[in-house]
C-alpha positions, -999 to 999 in steps of 0.1 A, spaced: 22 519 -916 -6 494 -922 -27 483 -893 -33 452 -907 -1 442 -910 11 450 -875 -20 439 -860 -13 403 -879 25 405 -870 16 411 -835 -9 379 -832 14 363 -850 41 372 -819 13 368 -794 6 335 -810 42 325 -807 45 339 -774 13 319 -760 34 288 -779 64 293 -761 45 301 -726 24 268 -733 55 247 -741 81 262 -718 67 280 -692 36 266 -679 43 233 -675 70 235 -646 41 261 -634 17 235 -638 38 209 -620 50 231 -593 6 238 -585 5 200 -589 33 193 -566 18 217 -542 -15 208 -543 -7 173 -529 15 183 -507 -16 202 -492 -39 171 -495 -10 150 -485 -10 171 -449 -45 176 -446 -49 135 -450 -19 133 -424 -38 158 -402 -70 137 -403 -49 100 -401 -33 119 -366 -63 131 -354 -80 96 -359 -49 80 -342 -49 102 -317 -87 94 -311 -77 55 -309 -51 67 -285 -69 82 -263 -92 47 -264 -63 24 -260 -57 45 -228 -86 50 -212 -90 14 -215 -55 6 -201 -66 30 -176 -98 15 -162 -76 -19 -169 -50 -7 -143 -78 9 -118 -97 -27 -119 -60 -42 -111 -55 -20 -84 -90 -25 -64 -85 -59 -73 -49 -60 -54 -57 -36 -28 -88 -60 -20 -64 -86 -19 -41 -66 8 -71 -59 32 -84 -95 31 -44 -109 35 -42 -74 62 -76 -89 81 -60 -127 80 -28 -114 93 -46 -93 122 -67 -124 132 -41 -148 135 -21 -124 153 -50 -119 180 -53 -160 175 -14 -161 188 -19 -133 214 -49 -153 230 -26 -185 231 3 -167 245 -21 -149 270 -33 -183 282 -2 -201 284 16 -170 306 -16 -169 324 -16 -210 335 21 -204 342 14 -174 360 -12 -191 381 11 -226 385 33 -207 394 13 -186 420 3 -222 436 36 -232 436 46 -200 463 21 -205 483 22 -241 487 59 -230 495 47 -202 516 23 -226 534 52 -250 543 76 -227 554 46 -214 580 40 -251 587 74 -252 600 81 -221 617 48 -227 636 59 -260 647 91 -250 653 76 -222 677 50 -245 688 78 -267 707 99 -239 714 71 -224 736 63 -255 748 100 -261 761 99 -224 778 61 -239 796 78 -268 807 109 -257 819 89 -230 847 66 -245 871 34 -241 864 19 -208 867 -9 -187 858 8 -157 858 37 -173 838 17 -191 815 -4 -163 801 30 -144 796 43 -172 780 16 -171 754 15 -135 743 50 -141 737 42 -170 717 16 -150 701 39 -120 694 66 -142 674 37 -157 654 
């Protein structure tokens, strides 16, 4: 057996295996490591693009945030200034209606006892010429008379 010629039979298989490899067999490798390889870059460029959106996210609501707070102190101002108006013009309306009932109260007050004064007008006159029958009808006494009176007295 020669060494030469195996040794240039096997390069010459070698060769035509490297060939075959190159022709057949590394280019779907290739293409697979290609395919791969962007998928990689393709989710590490997603990763970044969400971590970016998620940045401009978290802007959009902090914003609508400090938006929404400045709404809210601006409303709730609103409600305690509306709140105050409301609570003075109710203590406007109480004042009037505490004035009004109190002149009623007070017309109405003068109205009893100028009522009260009348009806004593009367009864006193109406006593005062009762007694003064009961004088007249007795002769006239001391004794009598000074009765008389305290009884007049008692019934006023």
């Amino acid at each position: 057996m020669n060494i030469n010629a195996t040794l240039i039979g096997q390069a010459i298989a070698f060769f035509l295996f490297v060939m075959f490899c190159m022709k057949f067999v590394w280019p779907p490798i290739m293409h697979a490591l290609q395919e791969r390889k962007k998928k990689i870059a393709d989710g590490l460029a997603a990763g970044e693009r969400g971590k970016h959106e998620q940045q401009l996210a978290e802007e959009r609501a902090k914003e609508i945030l400090r938006v929404a707070k400045d709404q809210a102190g601006e409303v709730i101002s609103r409600a305690e200034k509306r709140a105050n108006e409301i609570i003075e013009e109710a203590k406007g309306q109480a004042r009037e209606e505490g004035s009004r009932l109190l002149t009623a109260s007070r017309a109405e007050i003068n109205q009893e006892i100028n009522r009260a004064k009348e009806d004593l007008r009367g009864q006193v006159v109406t006593l005062a010429i009762l007694g003064a029958g009961k004088v007249l009808q007795r002769e006239v006494d001391q004794k009598a008379h000074a009765e008389l009176l305290t009884q007049l007295a008692a019934e006023i």
